[in-house]
C-alpha positions in Angstrom: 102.8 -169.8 -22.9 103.0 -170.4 -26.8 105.9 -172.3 -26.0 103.9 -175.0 -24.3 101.4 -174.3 -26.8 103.6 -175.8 -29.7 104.1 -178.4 -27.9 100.9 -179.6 -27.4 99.9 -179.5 -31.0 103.6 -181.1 -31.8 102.2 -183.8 -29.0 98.5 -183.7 -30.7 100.3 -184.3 -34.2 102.8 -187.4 -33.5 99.7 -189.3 -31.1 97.3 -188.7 -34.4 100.0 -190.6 -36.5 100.7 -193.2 -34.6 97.0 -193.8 -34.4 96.9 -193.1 -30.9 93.6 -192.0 -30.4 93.9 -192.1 -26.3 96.6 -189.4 -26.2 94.8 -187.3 -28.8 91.6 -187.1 -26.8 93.8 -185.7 -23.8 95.2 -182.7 -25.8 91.7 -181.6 -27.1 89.1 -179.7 -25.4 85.7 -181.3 -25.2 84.1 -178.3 -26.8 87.1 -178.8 -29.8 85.9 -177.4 -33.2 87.6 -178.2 -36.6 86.8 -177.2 -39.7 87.6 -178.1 -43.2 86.5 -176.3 -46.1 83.0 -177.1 -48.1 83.9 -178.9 -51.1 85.7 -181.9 -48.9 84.4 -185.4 -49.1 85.0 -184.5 -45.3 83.7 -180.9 -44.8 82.1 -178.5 -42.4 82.6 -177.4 -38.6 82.9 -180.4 -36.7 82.3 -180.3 -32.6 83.2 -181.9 -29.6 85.1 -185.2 -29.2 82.6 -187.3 -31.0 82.6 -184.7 -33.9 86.5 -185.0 -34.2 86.3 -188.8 -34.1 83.9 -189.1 -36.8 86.1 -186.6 -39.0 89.5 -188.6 -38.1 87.5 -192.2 -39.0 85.8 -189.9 -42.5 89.5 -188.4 -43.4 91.2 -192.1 -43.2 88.1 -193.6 -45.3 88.9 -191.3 -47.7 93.0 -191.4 -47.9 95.8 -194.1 -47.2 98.9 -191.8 -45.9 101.7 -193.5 -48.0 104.7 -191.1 -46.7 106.1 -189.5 -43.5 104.1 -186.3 -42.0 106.6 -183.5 -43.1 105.9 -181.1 -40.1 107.2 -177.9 -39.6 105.6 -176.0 -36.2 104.9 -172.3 -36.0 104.5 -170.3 -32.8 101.9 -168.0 -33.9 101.5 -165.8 -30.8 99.5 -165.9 -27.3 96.9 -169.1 -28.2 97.9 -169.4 -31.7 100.1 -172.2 -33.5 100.3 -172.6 -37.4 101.5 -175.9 -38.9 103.0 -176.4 -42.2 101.6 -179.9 -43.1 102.9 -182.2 -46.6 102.3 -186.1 -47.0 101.9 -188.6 -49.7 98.3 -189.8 -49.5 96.3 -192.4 -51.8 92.7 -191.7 -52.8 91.1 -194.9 -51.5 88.3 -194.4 -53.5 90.3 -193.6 -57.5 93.9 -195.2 -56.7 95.0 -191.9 -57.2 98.3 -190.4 -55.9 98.4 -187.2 -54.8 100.9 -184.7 -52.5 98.5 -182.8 -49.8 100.2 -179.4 -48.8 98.5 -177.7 -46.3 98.1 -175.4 -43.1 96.6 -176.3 -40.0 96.0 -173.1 -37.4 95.6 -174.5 -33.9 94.4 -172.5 -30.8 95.0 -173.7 -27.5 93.7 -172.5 -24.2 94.9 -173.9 -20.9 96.9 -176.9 -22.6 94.2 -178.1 -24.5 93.3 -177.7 -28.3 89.9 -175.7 -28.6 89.9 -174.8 -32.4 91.9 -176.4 -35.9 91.3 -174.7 -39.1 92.7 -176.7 -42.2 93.5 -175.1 -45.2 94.6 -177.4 -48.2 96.3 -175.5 -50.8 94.8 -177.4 -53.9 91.0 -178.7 -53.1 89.8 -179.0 -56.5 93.0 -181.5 -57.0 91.5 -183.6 -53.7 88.1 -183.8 -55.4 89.6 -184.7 -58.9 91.7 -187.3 -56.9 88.9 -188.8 -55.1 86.3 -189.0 -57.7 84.1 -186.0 -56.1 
């Protein structure tokens, strides 16, 4: 199963940068949960569909991806899949420039995403970058 399991996140991850919102929404489960950590201009536990839309349209008011997705997929076991994540992003906001390492746990359950925890490795740079 954790085969198939990469590939849906690998699926999830490609749709999301080509801005394909319609093909996202098939790979996530309605009751979908991600969460990003407090001090984000984007944070908390966001729910559902809606919850991940509003989080997607917050993330890209905050950032302008300026280079390719450097992706690397993990099969972390049974439901689990880690990926390492790196881009280029401008602060909208400052102008800044700044490299955004991070790692992105996925579970998935029957084929669909149920749960995405993000953890940026630097995210006192990202507040310094976008002004707080």
């Amino acid at each position: 199963m954790s085969k198939a399991n990469v590939e849906v996140v690998e699926r999830f991850e490609h749709a999301f940068v080509r801005g394909d919102m319609d093909e996202v929404i098939t790979l996530l489960s309605t009751d979908i949960v991600v969460h990003e950590a407090p001090s984000l201009p984007y944070a908390g536990d966001h729910r559902g569909i809606e919850g991940f839309l509003r989080l997607a349209e917050a993330f890209n008011g905050v950032w302008a991806i300026k280079s390719p997705l450097d992706l690397t997929f993990l099969d972390a076991g049974e439901d689990k899949v880690v990926v390492l994540v790196k881009y280029e992003a401008e602060a909208r906001a400052t102008g800044a420039l700044l490299t955004l390492p991070h790692v992105e746990v996925y579970t998935v359950q029957d084929g669909k995403i149920t749960d995405l925890d993000v953890y940026y490795r630097d995210t006192a740079a990202i507040l310094e970058a976008t002004g707080g």
